[in-house]
Structures are given as structure tokens and as C-alpha cells.
C-alpha positions as CSV (number, residue, x, y, z in Angstrom):
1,X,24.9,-83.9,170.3
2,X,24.3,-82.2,166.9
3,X,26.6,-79.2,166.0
4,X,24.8,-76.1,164.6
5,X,25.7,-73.3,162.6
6,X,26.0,-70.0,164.1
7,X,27.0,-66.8,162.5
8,X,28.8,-64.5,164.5
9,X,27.9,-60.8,163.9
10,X,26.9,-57.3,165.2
11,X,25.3,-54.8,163.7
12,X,28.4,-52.8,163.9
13,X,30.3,-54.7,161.2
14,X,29.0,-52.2,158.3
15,X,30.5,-49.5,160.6
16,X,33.6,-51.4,161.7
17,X,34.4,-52.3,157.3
18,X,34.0,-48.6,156.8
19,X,36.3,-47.3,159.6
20,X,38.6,-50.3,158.4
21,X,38.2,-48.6,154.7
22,X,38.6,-45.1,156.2
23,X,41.7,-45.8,157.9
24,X,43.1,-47.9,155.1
25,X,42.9,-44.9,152.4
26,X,44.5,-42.8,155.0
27,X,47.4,-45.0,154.9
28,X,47.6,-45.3,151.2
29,X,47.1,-41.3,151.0
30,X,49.8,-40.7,153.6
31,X,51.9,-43.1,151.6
32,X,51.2,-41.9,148.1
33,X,52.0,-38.5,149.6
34,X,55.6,-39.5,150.6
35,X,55.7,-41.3,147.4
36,X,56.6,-44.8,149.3
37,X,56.1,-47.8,147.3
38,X,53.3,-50.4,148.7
39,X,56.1,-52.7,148.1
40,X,58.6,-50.6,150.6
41,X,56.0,-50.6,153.1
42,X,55.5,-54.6,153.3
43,X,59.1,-54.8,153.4
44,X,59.1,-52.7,156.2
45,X,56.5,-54.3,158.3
46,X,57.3,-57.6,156.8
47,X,53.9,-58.1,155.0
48,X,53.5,-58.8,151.6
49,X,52.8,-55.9,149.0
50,X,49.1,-57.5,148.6
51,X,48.9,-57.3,152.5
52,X,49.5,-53.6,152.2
53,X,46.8,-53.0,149.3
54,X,44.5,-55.1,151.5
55,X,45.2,-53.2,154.4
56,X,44.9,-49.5,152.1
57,X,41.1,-51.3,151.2
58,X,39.8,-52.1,154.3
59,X,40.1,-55.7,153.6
60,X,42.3,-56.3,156.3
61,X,42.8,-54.7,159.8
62,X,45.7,-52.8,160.7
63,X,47.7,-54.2,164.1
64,X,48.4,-51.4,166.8
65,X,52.5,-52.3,166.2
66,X,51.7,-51.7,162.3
67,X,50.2,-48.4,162.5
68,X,53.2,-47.6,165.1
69,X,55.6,-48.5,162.0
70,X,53.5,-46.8,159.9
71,X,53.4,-43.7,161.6
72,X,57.5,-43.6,162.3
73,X,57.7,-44.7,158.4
74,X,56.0,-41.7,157.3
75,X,57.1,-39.2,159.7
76,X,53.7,-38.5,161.0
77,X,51.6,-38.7,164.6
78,X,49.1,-42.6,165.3
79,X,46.1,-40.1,165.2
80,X,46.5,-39.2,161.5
81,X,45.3,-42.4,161.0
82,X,42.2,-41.6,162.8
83,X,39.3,-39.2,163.1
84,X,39.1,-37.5,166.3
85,X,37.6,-39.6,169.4
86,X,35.7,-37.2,172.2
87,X,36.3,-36.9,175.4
88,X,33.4,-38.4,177.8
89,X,30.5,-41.3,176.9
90,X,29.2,-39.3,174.6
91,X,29.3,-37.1,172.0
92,X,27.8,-33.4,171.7
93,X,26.1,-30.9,169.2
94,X,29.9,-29.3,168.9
95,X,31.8,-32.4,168.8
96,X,30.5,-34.2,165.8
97,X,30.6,-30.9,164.3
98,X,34.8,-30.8,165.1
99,X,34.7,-34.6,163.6
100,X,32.7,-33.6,160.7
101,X,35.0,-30.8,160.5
102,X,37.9,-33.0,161.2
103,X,37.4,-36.1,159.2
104,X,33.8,-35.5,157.2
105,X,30.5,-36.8,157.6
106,X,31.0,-40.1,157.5
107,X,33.3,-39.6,160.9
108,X,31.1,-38.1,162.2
109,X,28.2,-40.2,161.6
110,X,30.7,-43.5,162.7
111,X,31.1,-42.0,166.1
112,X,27.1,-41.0,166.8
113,X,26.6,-44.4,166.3
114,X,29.8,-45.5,168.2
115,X,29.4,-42.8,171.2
116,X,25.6,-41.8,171.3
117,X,24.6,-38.4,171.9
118,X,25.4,-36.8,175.5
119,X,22.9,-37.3,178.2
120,X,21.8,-33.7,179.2
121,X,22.2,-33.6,183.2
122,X,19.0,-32.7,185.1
123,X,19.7,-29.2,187.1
């Protein structure tokens, strides 16, 4: 049998770099802002310092545990990390204003695309 080859891809990975990007220059803000070293943080979740600055660019994802460490590390909540998600499948008029409010256009944009708009319910 002859092997092909496929590329595996969605049309979600533009979206999924930027929120990777987004969440990355949170960290480095937050840390810049407590005036950590990148150095002190791979030490810390036993990365290297170029893990961390890939991590700050969106280059690499963040683990669950890491943003955990992160978050204790810095003294501040998981959800700073992130922009806020809505409640329901979908998303209103008035909350992707509160995420555009929240965490700018872009976030805003991310999670129309993510959520979709709320179905209106028939009376």
C-alpha cells in the first residue's frame, strides 16, 4: 500500500496561534510587571528560559499545570491569563461587548468565531 501525505489542519489554527500569542504576552506582561526574570520562571516550572520566551510568543502552548504555577508565581487568579468565556452556546450583542471591553477586539472577535452568535428563541 502506498503512504500519502496528509496535512492535518482546521481553519481554526490562525485563531488558536493568536489566542496562543494573546495569552503568551499576558504572561510576559504579568511577569514583566512583578519584575520576574524569564530565567526565574523556567526555573520554576523547570523549562528552559527559551521555553518561557517561546511560551511569552505564542510559539509554544502553555500546559493547564503551567499556568497553575504561573498564576501562584505571580500572585494572580488562572483567568488573568484569559479573556472572558460566556455563559451558554453562544454569545450575545452584550457579551462580546463585555469581552471587547474585557480583553479588546481581538477577544472579542476570537470568541464570535469560537461561540457563534445566540440563536434568538421563537416566542
Amino acid at each position: 500500500m502506498r503512504r500519502r501525505d496528509v496535512t492535518v489542519g482546521t481553519d481554526d489554527d490562525g485563531i488558536e496561534q493568536e489566542i496562543r500569542q494573546a495569552i503568551g504576552s499576558r504572561i510576559a506582561e504579568l511577569r514583566r510587571k512583578r519584575k520576574i526574570s524569564a530565567r526565574l520562571v523556567g526555573e520554576k516550572l523547570k523549562i528552559s528560559r527559551e521555553a518561557v520566551t517561546h511560551i511569552e510568543t505564542g510559539r509554544n502552548n502553555v500546559t493547564a499545570l503551567a499556568l497553575w504555577k504561573l498564576a501562584t508565581l505571580f500572585r494572580c487568579e488562572i483567568d488573568d491569563f484569559f479573556p472572558a468565556v460566556p455563559d451558554g452556546y453562544g454569545l450575545t450583542k452584550v457579551d462580546t461587548d463585555k469581552i471587547a471591553q474585557e480583553g479588546g477586539q481581538k477577544a472579542a472577535g476570537w470568541a464570535k468565531e469560537l461561540f457563534g452568535a445566540k440563536k434568538k428563541s421563537q416566542p
